[in-house]
N, C-alpha and C positions, 0 to 999 in steps of 0.2 A: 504494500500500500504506500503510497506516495510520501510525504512529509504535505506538500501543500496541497492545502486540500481545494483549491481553486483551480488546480491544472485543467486542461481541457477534459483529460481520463475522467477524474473526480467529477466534473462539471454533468458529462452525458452519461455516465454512471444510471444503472437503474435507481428510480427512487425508494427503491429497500436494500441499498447495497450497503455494508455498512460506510465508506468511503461519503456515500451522497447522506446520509441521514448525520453524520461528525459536519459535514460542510453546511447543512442547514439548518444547525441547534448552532454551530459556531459567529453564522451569518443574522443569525438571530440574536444572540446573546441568551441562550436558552440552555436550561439544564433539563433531562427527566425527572421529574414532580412524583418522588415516592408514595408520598398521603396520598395521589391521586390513581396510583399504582400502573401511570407510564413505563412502560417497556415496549419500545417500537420493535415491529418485525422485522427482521434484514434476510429473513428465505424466501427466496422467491418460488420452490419448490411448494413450502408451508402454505405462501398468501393464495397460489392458485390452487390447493386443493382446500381450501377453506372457502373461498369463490365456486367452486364446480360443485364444493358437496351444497351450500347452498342455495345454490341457485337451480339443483338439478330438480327434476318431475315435472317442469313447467320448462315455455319461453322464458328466457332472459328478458328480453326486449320487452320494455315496460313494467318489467316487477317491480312493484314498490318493494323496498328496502329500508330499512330501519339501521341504522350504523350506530351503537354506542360508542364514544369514544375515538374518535377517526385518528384521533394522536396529529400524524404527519400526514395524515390522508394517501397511506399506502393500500391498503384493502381498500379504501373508498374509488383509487384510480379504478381498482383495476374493475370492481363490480359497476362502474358507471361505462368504464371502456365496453362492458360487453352485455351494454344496454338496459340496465336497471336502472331503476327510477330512486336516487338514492337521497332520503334524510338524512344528515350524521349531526348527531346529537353531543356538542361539546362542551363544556365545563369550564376548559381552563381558557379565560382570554387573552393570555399572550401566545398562544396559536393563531391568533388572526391574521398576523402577517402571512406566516408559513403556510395557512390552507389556501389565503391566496396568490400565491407561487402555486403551491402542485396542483391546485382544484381549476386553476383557472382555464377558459373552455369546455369546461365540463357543466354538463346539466347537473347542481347536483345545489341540493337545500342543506345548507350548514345552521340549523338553530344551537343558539347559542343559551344554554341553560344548565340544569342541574338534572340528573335521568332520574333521581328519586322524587322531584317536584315534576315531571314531565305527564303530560296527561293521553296518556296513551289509546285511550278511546277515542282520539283525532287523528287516530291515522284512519289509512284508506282500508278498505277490506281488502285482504290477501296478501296482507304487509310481512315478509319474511325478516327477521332478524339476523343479520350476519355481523358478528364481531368478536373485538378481542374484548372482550370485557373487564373492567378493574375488579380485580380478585377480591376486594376487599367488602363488595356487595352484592357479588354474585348472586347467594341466594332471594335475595331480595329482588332482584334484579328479574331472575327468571320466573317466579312467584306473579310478578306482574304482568311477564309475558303472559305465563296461561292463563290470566287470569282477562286479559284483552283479549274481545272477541274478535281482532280486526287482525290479529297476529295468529298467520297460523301455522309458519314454526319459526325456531331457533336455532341458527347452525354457532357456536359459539366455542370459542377458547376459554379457556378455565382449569384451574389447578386440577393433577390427574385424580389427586384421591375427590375433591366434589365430582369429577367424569366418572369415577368409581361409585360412587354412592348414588349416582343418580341411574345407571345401569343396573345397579344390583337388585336381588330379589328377596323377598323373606323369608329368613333365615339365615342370612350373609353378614358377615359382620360389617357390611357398610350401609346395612336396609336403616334408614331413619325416614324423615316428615317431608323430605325433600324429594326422597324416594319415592313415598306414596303419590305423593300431589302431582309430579311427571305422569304416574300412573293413572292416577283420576283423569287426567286431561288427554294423553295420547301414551307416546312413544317415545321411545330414547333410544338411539343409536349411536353407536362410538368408532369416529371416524377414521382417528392415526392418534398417536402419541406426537407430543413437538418437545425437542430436548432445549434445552436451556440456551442452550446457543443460536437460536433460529431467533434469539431478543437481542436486542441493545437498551439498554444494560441487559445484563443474564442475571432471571430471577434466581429466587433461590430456591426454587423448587421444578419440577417439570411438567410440562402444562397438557391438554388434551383436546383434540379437536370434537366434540358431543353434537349431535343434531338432535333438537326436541320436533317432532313432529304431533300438532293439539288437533281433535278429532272435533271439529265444530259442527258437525251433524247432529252429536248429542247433545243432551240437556248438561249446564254444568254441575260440577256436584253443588249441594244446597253447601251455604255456608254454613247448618247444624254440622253436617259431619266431616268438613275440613276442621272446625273447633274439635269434634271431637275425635280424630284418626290422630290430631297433632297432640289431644292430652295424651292417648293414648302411647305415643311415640315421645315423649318429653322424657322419661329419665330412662334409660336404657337399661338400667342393671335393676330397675325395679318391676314387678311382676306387673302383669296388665289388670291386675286386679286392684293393685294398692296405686298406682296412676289414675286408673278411673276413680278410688275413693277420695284422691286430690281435688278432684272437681266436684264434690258432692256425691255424688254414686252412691247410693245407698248400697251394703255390702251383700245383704240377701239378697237383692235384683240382681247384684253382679254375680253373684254366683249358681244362682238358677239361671240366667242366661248362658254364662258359660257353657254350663253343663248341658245347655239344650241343645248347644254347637257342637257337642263334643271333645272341648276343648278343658283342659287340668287348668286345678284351682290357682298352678302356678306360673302357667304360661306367659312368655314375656311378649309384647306386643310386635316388634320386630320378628317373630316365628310365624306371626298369623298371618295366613293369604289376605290381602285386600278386600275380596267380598266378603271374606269372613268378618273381617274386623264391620262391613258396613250394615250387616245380618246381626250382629251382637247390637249395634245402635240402633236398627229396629226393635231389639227384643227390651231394649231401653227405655224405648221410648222419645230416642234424642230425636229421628227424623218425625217422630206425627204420626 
């Protein structure tokens, strides 16, 4: 790599190369923003199979797009090059300059806001989500996805163990709340692993490429048994019986319901199938 990073090389450089992303944090006066959990892409191999796994079962050409966090507007070139209709949704304002350097000629909507104040019922219908997402609100983050009916999926970067726990199944030592509610809403698939070096700066962990895909056919689950799948899932080493008596549960309803699933007095709530756990909040009474 060069010393100057303004040579002609560095200049027409791809814009994830690491070379081009040093030359325009330096032309900026910019650092990576840890609290905001920047780590820009420099693979080019990563940014286009994070592009194809999202964009794929449909035309490209006019998918709405939803970009969290566009950083440098590396993932946003390349999903706008191959004609989606892209939102990216940013935080920090001293990227203004630099989005407009790389964005410029390109269709593409940069609002400028906060993604946890973002009102996501204003997007278009058939809004797919593609991004690296800041690891530090992930859950929350994708919580909202499913929960917008106008998003209907998520192809997204994120630490491997949350790509692990959102794959897993009951009975896995990574089944928790976050597990189920993917599950209430669609699908999880796990696209590639990305090593730490595929960032600038390199996290310190290794990240996972996941696709949520939400089954908007159905009805969503009510909000009685997302409160109650999640008491149920709140402390993990304690039995699914003394969890539900944390929320009131009367302990004789809970164990004649138990027992009417088939299920031991001491079973832990990460063992139970899904429809089971939503068959026991019938026999409850939580759903009506």
């Amino acid at each position: 790599m060069p010393d100057d990073l303004t040579t002609p090389e560095s200049a027409s450089a791809p814009l994830y190369s690491p070379a081009r992303v040093r030359e325009l944090l330096t032309q900026h006066g910019l650092k990576p923003t840890k609290s905001l959990g920047q780590n820009f892409l420099i693979d080019g191999n990563i940014l286009r199979a994070i592009a194809e796994a999202g964009l794929s079962g449909g035309p490209a050409q006019g998918t709405p797009v939803l970009e969290v966090g566009p950083g440098l507007g590396v993932l946003t070139r390349e999903m706008a090059t191959r004609g989606a209709q892209v939102t990216a949704l940013e935080k920090d304002q001293k990227l203004r300059p630099v989005l407009a350097e790389t964005l410029a000629g390109l269709d593409v909507n940069v609002v400028w806001g906060d993604a946890l104040e973002f009102d996501y019922s204003s997007l278009p219908p058939g809004t797919r989500v593609i991004a690296n997402l800041p690891y530090y609100i992930t859950g929350v983050l994708l919580s909202r996805f499913m929960r917008a009916p106008a998003i209907v999926s998520a192809t997204v970067l994120v630490q491997k163990e949350v790509g692990q726990r959102l794959a897993s199944r009951p009975g896995e030592d990574n089944y928790g709340f976050l597990t189920a509610l993917a599950s209430l809403y669609g699908t999880v698939k796990h696209v590639r692993d990305v090593p730490k070096g595929a960032f600038f700066p390199a996290p310190d962990v290794t990240s996972s490429v996941i696709r949520l895909d939400f089954d908007r056919s159905r009805p969503p689950p009510p909000p009685e048994l997302l409160k109650f799948v999640e008491a149920a899932l709140a402390h993990r080493r304690k039995t699914l019986r003394n969890n539900l008596r944390m929320i009131g549960q009367d302990a004789e309803a809970i164990d004649t319901a138990l027992a009417a699933g088939g299920l031991r007095p001491d079973v832990r709530a990460e063992d139970v199938p899904l429809d089971a756990l939503r068959e026991l909040a019938e026999r409850l009474g939580v759903l009506g």
